[in-house]
C-alpha positions in Angstrom: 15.4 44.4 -8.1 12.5 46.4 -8.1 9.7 46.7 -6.3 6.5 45.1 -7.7 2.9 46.5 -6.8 0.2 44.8 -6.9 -2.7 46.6 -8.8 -5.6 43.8 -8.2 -9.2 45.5 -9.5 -11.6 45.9 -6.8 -14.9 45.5 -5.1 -17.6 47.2 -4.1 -21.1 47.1 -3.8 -23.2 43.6 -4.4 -21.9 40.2 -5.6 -19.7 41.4 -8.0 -16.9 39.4 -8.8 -13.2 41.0 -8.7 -13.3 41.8 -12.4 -16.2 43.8 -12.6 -15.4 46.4 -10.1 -12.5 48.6 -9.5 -11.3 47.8 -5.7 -8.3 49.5 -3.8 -4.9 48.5 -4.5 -2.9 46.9 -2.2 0.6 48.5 -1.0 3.8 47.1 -2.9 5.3 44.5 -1.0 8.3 45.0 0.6 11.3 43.8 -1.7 13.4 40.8 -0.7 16.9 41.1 -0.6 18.6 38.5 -3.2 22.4 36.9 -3.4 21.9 34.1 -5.8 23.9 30.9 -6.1 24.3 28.7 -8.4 25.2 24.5 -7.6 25.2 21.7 -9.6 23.1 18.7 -8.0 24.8 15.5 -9.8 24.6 17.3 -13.7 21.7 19.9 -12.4 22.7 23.5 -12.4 20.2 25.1 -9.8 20.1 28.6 -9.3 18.6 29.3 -5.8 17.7 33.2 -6.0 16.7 33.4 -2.3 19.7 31.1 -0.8 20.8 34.2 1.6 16.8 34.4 3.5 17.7 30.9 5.2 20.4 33.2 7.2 17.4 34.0 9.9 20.4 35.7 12.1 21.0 38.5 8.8 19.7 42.3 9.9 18.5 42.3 5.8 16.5 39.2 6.4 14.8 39.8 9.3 13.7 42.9 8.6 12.2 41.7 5.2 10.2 39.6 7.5 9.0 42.3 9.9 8.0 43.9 6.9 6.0 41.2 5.3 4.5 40.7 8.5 3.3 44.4 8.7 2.4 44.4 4.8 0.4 41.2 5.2 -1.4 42.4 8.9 -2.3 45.1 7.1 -4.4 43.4 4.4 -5.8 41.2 7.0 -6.8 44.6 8.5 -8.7 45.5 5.7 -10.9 42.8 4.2 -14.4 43.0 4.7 -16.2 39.7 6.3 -12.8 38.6 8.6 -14.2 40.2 11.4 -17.6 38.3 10.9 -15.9 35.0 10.8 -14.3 35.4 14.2 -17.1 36.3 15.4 -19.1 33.4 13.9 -15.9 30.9 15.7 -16.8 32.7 18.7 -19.8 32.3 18.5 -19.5 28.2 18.3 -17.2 28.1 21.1 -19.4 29.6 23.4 -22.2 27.0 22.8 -20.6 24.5 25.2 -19.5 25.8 28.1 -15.6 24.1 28.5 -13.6 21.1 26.6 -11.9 18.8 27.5 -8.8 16.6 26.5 -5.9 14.9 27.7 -7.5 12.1 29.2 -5.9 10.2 31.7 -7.1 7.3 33.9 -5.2 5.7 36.3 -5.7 1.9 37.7 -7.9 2.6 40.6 -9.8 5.4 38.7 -8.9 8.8 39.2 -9.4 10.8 36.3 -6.6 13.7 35.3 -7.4 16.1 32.0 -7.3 19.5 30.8 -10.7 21.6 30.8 -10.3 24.8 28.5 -13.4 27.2 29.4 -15.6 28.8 26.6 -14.2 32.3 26.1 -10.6 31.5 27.7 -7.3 30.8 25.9 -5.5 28.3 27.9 -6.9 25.2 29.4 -5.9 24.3 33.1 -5.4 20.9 34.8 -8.5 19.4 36.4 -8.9 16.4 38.6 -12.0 13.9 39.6 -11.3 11.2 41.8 -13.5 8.7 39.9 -15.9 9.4 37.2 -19.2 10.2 39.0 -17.0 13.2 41.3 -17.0 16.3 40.7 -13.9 18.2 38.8 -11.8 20.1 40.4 -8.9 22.7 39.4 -5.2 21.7 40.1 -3.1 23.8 38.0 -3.8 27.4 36.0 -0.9 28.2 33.7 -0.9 31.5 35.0 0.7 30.8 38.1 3.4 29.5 35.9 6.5 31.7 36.3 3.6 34.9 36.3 6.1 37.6 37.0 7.6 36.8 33.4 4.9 37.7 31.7 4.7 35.2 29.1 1.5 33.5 28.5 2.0 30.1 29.3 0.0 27.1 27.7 -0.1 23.6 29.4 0.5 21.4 25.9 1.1 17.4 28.0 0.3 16.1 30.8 0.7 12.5 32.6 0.0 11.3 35.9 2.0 8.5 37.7 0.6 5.2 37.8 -1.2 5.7 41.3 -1.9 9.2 40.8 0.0 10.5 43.1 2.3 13.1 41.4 0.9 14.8 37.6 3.7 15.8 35.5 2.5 18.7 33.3 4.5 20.7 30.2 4.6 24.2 29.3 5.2 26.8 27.1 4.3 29.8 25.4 4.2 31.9 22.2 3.5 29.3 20.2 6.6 27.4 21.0 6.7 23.3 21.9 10.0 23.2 23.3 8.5 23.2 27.1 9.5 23.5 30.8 7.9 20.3 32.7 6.8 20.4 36.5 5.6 18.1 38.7 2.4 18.8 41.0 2.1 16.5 44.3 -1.6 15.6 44.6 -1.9 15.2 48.3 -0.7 19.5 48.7 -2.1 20.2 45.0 1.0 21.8 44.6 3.9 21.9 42.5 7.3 21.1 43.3 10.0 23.8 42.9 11.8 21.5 40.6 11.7 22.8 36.9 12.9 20.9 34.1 13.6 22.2 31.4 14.8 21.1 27.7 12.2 18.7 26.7 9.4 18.5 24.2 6.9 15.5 25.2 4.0 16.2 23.2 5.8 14.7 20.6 8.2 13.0 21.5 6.3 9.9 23.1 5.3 11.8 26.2 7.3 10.3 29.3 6.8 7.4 30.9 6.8 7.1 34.9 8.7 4.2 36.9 6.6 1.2 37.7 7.3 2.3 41.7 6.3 6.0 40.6 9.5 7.0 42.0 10.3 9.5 38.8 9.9 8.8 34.9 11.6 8.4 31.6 11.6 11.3 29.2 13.7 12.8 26.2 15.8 15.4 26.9 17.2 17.7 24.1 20.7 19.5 24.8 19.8 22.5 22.4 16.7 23.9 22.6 17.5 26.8 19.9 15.9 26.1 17.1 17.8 29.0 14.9 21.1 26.3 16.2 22.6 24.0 14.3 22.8 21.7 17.1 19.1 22.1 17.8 17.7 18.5 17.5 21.0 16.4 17.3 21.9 14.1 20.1 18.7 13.7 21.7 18.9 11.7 25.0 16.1 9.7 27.2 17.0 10.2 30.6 15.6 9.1 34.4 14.5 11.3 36.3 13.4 11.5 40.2 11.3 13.3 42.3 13.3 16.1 44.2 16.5 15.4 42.4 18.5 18.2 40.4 17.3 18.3 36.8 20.4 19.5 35.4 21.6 15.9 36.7 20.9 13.5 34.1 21.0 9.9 34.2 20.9 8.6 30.9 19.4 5.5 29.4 19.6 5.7 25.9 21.4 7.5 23.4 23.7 8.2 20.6 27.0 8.5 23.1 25.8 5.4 25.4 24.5 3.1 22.8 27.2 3.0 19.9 26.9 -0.1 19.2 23.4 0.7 17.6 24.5 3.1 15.2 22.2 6.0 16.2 22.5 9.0 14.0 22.8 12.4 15.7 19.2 13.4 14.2 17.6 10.2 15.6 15.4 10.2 18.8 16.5 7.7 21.0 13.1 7.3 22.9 11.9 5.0 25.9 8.5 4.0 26.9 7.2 1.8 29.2 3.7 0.7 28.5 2.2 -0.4 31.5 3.0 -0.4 35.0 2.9 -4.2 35.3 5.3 -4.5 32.2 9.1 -6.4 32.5 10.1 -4.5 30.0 10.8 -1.1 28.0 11.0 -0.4 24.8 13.7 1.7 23.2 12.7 3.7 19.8 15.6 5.1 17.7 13.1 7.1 14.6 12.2 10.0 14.0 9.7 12.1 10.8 8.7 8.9 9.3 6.3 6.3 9.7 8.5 3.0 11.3 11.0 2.8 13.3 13.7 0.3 14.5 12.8 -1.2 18.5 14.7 -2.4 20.8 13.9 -3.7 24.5 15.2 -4.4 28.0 14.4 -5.4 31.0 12.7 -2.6 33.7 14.9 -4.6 36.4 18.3 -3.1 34.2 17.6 0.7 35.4 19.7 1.8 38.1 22.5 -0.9 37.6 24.9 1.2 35.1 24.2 -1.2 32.6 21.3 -1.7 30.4 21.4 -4.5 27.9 19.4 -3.6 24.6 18.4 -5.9 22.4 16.4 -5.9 19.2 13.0 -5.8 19.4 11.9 -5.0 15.2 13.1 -3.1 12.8 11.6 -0.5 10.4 11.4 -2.9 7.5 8.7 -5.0 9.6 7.0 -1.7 9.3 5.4 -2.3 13.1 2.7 0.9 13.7 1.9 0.3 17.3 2.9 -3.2 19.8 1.8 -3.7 23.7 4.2 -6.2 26.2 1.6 -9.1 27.8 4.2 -11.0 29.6 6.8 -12.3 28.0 5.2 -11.8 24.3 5.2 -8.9 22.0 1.6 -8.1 20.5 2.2 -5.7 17.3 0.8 -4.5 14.3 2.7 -4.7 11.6 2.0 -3.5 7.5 5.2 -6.0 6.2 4.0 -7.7 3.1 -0.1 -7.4 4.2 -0.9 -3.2 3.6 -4.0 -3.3 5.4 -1.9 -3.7 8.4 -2.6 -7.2 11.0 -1.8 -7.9 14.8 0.8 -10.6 15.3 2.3 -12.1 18.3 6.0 -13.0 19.1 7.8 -14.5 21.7 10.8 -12.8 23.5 13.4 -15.1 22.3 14.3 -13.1 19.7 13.5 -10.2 17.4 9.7 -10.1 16.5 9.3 -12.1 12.5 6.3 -10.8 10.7 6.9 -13.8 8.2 6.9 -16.4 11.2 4.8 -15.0 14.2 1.6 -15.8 15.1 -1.1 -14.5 13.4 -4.0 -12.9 15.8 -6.3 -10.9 13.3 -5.6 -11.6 9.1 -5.5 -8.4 7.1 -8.9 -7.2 5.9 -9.6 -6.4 1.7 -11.1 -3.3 1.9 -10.2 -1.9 6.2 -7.0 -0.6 7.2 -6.2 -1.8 11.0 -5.6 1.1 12.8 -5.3 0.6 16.7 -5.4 -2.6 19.2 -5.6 -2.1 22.9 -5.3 -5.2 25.0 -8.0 -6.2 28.3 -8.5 -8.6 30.6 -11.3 -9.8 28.0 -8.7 -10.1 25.2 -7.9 -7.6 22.5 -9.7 -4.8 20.9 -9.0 -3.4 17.7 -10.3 -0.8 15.0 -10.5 -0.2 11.2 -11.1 2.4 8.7 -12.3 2.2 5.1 -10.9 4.6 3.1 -10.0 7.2 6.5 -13.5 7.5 6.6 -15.6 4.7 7.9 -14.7 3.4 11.2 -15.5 0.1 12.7 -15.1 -2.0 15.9 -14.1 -5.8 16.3 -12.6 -8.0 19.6 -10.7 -11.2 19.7 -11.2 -13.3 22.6 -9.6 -17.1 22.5 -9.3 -16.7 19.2 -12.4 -16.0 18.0 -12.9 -12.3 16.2 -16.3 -10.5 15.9 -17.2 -7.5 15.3 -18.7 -5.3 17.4 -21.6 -2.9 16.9 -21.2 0.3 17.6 -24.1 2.6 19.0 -24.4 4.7 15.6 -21.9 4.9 12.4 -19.1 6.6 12.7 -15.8 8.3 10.7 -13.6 7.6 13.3 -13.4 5.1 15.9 -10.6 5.5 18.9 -10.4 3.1 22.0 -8.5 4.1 25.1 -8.1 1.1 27.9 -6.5 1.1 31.9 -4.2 -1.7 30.4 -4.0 -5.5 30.4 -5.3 -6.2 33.9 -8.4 -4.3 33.8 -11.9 -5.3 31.6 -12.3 -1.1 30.5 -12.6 -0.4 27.4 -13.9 3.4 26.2 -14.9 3.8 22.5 -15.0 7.1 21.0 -16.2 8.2 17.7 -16.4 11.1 15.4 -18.0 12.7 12.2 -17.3 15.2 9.6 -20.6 17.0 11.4 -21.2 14.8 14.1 -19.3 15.8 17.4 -17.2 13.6 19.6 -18.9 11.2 21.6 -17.2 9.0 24.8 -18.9 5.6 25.3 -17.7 2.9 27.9 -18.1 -0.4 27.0 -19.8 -3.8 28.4 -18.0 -6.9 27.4 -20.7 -8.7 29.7 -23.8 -7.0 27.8 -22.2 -5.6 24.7 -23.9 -2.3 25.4 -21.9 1.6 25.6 -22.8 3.8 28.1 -22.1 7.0 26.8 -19.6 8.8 29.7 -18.9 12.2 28.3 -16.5 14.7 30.5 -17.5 17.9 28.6 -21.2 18.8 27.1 -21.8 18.8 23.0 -22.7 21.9 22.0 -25.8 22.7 19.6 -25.2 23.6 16.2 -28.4 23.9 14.4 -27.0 25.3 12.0 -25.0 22.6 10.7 -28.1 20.2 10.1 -28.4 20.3 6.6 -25.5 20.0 5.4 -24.4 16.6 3.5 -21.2 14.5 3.7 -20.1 12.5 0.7 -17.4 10.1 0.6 -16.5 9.8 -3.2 -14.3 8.0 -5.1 -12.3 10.1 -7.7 -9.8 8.8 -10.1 -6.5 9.7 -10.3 -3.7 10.2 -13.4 -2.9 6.9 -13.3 -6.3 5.1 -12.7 -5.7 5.0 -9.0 -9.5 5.6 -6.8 -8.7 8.3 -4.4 -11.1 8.9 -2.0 -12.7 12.3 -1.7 -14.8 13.8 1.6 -17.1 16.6 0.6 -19.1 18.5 2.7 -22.0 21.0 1.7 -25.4 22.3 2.3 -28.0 20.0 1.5 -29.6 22.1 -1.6 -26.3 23.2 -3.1 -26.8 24.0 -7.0 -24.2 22.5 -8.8 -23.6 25.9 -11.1 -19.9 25.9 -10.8 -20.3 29.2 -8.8 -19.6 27.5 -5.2 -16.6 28.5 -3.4 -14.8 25.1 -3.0 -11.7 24.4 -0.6 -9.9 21.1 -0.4 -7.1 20.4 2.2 -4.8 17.0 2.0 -1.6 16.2 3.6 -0.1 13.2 1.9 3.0 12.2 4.5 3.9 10.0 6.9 1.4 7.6 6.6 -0.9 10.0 8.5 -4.6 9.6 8.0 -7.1 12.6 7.9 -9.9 10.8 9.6 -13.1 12.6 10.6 -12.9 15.3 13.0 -15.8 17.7 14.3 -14.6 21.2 14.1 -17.8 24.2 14.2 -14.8 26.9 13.5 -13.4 24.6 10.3 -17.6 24.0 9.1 -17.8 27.8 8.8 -16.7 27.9 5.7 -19.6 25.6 4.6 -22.3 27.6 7.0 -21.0 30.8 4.9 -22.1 28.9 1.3 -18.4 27.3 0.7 -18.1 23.3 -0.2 -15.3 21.9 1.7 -13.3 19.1 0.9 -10.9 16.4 2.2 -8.5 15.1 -0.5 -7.2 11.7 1.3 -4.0 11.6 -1.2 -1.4 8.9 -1.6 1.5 9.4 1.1 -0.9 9.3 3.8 -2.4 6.0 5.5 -6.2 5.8 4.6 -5.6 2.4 2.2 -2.4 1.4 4.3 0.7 1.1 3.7 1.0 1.1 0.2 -1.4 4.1 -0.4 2.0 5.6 2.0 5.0 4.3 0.5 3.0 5.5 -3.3 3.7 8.7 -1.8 7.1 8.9 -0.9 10.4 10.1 -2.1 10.5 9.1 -6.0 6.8 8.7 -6.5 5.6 11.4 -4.3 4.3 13.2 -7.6 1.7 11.2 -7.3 0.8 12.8 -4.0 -0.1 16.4 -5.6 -1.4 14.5 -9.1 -4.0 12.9 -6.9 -5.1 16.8 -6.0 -5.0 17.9 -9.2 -7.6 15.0 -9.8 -9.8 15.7 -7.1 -10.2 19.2 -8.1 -10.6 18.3 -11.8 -13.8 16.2 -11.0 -15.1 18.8 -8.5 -15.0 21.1 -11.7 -16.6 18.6 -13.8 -19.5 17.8 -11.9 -20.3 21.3 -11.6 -19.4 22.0 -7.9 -17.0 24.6 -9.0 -14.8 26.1 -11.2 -11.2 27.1 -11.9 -12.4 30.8 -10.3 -13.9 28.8 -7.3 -11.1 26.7 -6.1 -9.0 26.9 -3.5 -6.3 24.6 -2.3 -5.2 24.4 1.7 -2.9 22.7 3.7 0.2 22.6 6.4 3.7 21.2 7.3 4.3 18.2 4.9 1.4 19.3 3.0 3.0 22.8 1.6 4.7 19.9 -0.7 1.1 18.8 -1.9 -0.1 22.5 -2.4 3.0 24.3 -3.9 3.6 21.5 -6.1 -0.1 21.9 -7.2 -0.2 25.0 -8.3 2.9 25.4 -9.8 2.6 22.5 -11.7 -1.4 23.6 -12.6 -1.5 27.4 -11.9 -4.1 28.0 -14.1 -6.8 25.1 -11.9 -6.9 26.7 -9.1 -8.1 30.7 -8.0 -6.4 30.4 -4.3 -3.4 28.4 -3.0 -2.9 28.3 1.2 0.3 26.8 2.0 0.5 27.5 6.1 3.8 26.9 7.9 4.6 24.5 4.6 7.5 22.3 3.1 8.1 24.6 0.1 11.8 24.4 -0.4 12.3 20.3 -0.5 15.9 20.3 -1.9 17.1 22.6 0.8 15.6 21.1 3.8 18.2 18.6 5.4 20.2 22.3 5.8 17.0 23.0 8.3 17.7 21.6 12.0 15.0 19.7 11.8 15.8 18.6 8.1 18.2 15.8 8.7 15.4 13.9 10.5 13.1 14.1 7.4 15.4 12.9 5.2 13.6 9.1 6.3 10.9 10.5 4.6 11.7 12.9 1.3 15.1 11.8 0.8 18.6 13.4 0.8 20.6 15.6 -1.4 23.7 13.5 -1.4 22.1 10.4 -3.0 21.5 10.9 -6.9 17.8 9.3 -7.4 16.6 11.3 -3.9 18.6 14.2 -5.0 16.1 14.2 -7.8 13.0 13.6 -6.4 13.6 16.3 -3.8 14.3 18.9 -7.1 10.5 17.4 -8.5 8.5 18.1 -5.2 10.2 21.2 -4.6 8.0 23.9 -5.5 10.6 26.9 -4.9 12.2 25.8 -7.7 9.2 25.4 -9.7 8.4 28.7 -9.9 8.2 30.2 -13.5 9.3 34.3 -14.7 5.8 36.0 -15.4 4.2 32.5 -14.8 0.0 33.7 -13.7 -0.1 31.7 -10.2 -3.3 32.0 -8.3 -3.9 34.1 -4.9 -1.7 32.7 -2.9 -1.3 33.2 1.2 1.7 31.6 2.7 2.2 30.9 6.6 5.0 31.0 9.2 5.6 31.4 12.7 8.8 32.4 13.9 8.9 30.1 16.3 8.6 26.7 14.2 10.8 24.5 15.7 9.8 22.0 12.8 9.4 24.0 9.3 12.2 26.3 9.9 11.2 29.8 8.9 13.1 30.4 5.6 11.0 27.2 3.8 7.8 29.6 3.3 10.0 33.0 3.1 11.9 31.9 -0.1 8.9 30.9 -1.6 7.0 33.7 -0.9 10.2 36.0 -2.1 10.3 34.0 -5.3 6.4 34.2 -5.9 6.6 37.7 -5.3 8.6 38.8 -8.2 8.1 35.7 -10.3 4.3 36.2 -10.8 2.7 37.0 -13.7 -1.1 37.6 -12.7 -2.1 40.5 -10.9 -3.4 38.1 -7.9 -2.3 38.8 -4.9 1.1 37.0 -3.0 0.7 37.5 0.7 3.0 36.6 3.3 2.3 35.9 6.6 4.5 35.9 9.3 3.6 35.4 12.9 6.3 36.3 15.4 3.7 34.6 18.5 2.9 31.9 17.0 5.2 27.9 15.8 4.0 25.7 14.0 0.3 25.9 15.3 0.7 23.0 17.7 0.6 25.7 21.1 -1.5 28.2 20.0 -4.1 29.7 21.6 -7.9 29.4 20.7 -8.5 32.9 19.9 -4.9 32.6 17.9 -6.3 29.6 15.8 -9.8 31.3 15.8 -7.9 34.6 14.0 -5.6 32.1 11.6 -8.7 30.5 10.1 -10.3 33.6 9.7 -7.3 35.1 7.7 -7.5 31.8 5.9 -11.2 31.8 4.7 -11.7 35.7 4.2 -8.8 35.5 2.0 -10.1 32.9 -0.3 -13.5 34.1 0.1 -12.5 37.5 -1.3 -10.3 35.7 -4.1 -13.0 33.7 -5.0 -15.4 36.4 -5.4 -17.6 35.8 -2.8 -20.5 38.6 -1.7 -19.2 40.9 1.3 -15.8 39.6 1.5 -14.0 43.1 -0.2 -10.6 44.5 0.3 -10.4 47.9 1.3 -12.4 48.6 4.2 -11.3 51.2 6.6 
């Protein structure tokens, strides 16, 4: 094969677009090695060009990666404006003077959280012994195995239920496997304990005993994720203070629990929710949106012999459920999509059909979240993502409750069922996070912030719409556009929209000054709330799922099809960004609509659907895409594949594609085929850039400046593609 250069005519001087001036060229990319095969898929002949890239061990492979890496740095190196945009990010971050997150309170009010300070790159553990105290500093991650050199990132932390002990997680280089230790509060001190092989930002975090004598937590045997034995055979396990971590007591697992039929991909998680609980829950699930429950009683640990028994299954599609006594509170999506909270007695599995019904579905809200008081229950609603509200049930009775101003998101946090504390939070496009605590006695919210806003004046004219857009099939999908107030509606604006689409997940409003950059700088950004995502329940998910997931990238194609209509932009103008799950939704939109779209920006994506059960963390997924081995999932993983959509000499938009070496969820080879393909398949003279980040996962641990640098890359390149004034390749 040979090598293909990219000729792309250039900049220079003033606002002219990329076809009116002659700009520098950039360097050929580094060819990909190729050893086709050919395999039939129940009557399919697929020829996978790229198969031998997925070996990540092969000399030929990696150093086709080094190389894009360099080729791609390179570019970065050399666009005008990049440079600008950091510094703008910066610039934001300095404007309030630390963060906070990881908020944790116990029962007699000690507050535990992480503080990141404006300018630094790792946040540390902090401490305040009630709300009005002062915070102090427990834990840097530098002093975190410092003569190794690694940079260190605390990503979890939990402290037991009287505060006594805070376990905390770490790791570095972008990696979420972590190394847990546990810091005694009366020395402020760790113990020389080290855990190791366990991943609890996202596994459920752990859960401590109710005598805070050790806690629960998952524990995975291999924590290679270039293995094939990295996530199989997950186990929860107890552990002690001061006991030997590599002794493991376990509580729930594939080996222990046969009788459940756990699959060596599941995680067999256990949580207990409160301290005063009298019982756990075990959770055998995984990349999808239910799972199947089970439950014993707390009193079982320690005996040898815990007797599980079924709690709910995924069918009863149950999103979140709190213990009070000796009754199940849940939420549950089975035959009502907008979700409602139910209650069931422990005398057998929980019956969405039969239960009691504590709050009714709601026509046009989603229930969200319920947390459970002493003053009864609490719960929250979205319309459309978008539009949050409050309400609370007491004997009964359901109101809803005002908040202090509207907001996109509404969360609520609470000590637990013996306690009247409730904190509200909410959130806006452009409005930033605000912490209230609320009054059942007076109704009123106190706002009780732990870190300062920042001032953004900058951002004050700008305009949020929440649209309504129809889809292929008639379907309203809800569109989130943000601008500056007097934008012309010429077709001539720079226009980005992100979506996701999977899992159920909702993109709510967030407050981001670093993401608003790209409207500050004269770009319109927008939220594309597709099907396979959560903002109209569950069947605005399940619409997006296996066999009908087209209609997750169809409802993109849409969104950007009105944007072009009513004048916001054009096909030169558009750009089309988003992650994970969501390189599904952007490679299957520009491959199936090349010529809609000037940019594409799949980062750390799903590009290679058919192949991905051969990823470790592929089996796992198949809950949620489908499987190979099955004839009508076998087929709907070929149609949202965009690998294998890629056409000979095809014109595909500017496209930048993401991975970080150490992705322990989209395994590396997913972006790099694509890429490979793109390369040599494309017909345009845009450019195919691939960028590979040897520090950096799958985004979840990296560091400010890290994410600060990312976005950059992101919105220079686009800004550059789309023609935008000052953003020019070939500076020196």
């Amino acid at each position: 094969m040979k090598t293909k250069a990219l000729v792309i005519p250039a900049i220079l001087i003033c606002s002219c677009t990329p076809s009116e001036k002659k700009e520098a060229s950039l360097p050929p990319y580094p060819e990909a090695p190729s050893v086709p095969v050919t395999e039939n898929y129940f009557g399919r002949s697929i020829k996978d060009d790229y198969r031998n890239l997925e070996n990540l061990e092969d000399s030929l492979t990696l150093n086709w990666f080094k190389a894009q890496s360099e080729h791609t740095q390179a570019v970065f190196n050399r666009l005008s404006g990049r440079d600008k945009l950091i510094d703008k990010m910066e610039d934001y971050d300095k404007r309030k003077p630390y963060d906070t997150w990881y908020y944790r309170i116990t029962g007699d009010d000690q507050h535990f959280f992480l503080r990141e300070e404006s300018g630094e790159n790792a946040p540390k553990l902090y401490y305040r012994k009630n709300f009005n105290s002062p915070d102090e500093l427990v834990f840097d991650s530098k002093d975190f195995k410092p003569d190794e050199g690694h940079e260190y990132r605390i990503n979890y932390i939990k402290p037991s239920w009287d505060g006594a002990y805070v376990a905390v997680a770490l790791s570095y280089g972008g990696a979420e496997i972590s190394e847990m230790i546990i810091i005694d509060m009366k020395t402020r001190k760790p113990l020389p304990q080290v855990i190791g092989h366990c991943w609890p930002s996202d596994s459920g975090g752990i859960s401590w005993l109710p005598d805070n004598s050790g806690f629960i937590y998952l524990h995975y045997p291999v924590i290679d994720a270039n293995s094939p034995s990295f996530l199989k055979d997950m186990k929860s396990v107890v552990y002690k203070i001061g006991q030997d971590p590599e002794k493991l007591h376990v509580i729930f697992s594939r080996e222990t629990q046969k009788e459940l039929n756990i699959s060596e991909e599941d995680f067999p998680g256990v949580s207990i929710g409160d301290r005063n609980d009298k019982y756990m829950r075990g959770r055998i699930g995984g990349a999808t949106a239910y799972f199947d429950y089970y439950y014993a009683d707390i009193k079982d640990l320690g005996t040898g012999k815990i007797a599980w028994k079924s709690l709910y299954k995924k069918e009863d599609k149950v999103k979140h459920a709190i213990f009070r006594g000796d009754s199940l509170l849940y939420l549950s999506a089975k035959n009502v999509s907008n979700f409602r909270i139910l209650s069931s007695p422990l005398n057998g599995p929980a019956d969405p059909d039969t239960d009691t019904v504590l709050a009714d579905p709601k026509e046009n809200e989603v229930i969200n979240d319920f947390e459970v008081t002493s003053n009864g229950i609490y719960f929250t609603t979205t319309k459309n993502g978008v539009e949050g509200k409050l309400y609370h049930i007491d004997e009964g009775k359901e109101k809803e409750i005002k908040l202090p101003k509207v907001s996109g998101r509404v969360n609520i946090s609470s000590k637990g069922l013996s306690y009247p504390d409730l904190w509200v939070s909410t959130m806006g496009w452009v409005n930033d996070y605000i912490r209230y605590k609320y009054n059942p006695e007076t109704g009123e919210f106190t706002e009780q912030m732990i870190s300062p806003n920042g001032d953004y004046p900058e951002f004050r004219d700008f305009v949020v719409k929440e649209l309504s857009v129809p889809s292929h099939d008639g379907k309203d999908i809800p569109l989130s556009v943000i601008h500056k107030k007097n934008v012309e509606l010429n077709g001539e604006n720079p226009t980005l929209l992100y979506g996701y689409g999977s899992y159920g997940h909702s993109i709510s409003p967030f407050f981001s000054p670093a993401w608003l950059t790209w409207v500050e700088e004269g770009g319109i950004l927008c939220v594309a709330h597709v099907r396979g995502g959560g903002e109209k329940g569950d069947r605005w998910y399940q619409d997006g799922k296996k066999e009908r997931k087209p209609n997750t990238w169809k409802d993109l194609i849409s969104c950007t099809e009105y944007m072009i209509k009513e004048g916001y932009t054009s096909n030169r103008k558009t750009v089309i960004n988003g992650g994970s799950a969501g390189g599904i939704l952007i490679g299957r939109a520009m491959t199936e609509r090349p010529d809609l779209f000037a940019v594409a920006i799949p980062e750390v994506g799903v590009m290679n659907a058919l192949r991905g059960e051969n990823g470790p963390n592929g089996p796992n997924n198949i809950k949620e895409f489908g499987t190979a081995k099955d004839s009508l999932e076998c087929m709907a993983l070929i149609e949202m594949d965009a690998y294998l959509h890629i056409k000979e000499n095809e014109k595909y938009p500017a496209t930048l594609i993401t991975t970080g070496m150490n992705d322990p969820r989209v395994v590396p080879w997913q972006p790099g085929k694509f890429a490979a393909k793109l390369q040599k398949n494309n017909g345009s003279d845009k450019p195919v850039i691939f960028s590979v980040d040897y520090e950096s996962g799958h985004g979840m641990g990296d560091s400010k400046a890290k994410q600060f640098e990312q976005l950059a890359n992101t919105y220079a390149f686009a800004f550059w593609q789309t023609g935008k004034k000052d953003y020019r390749y070939g500076k020196n």
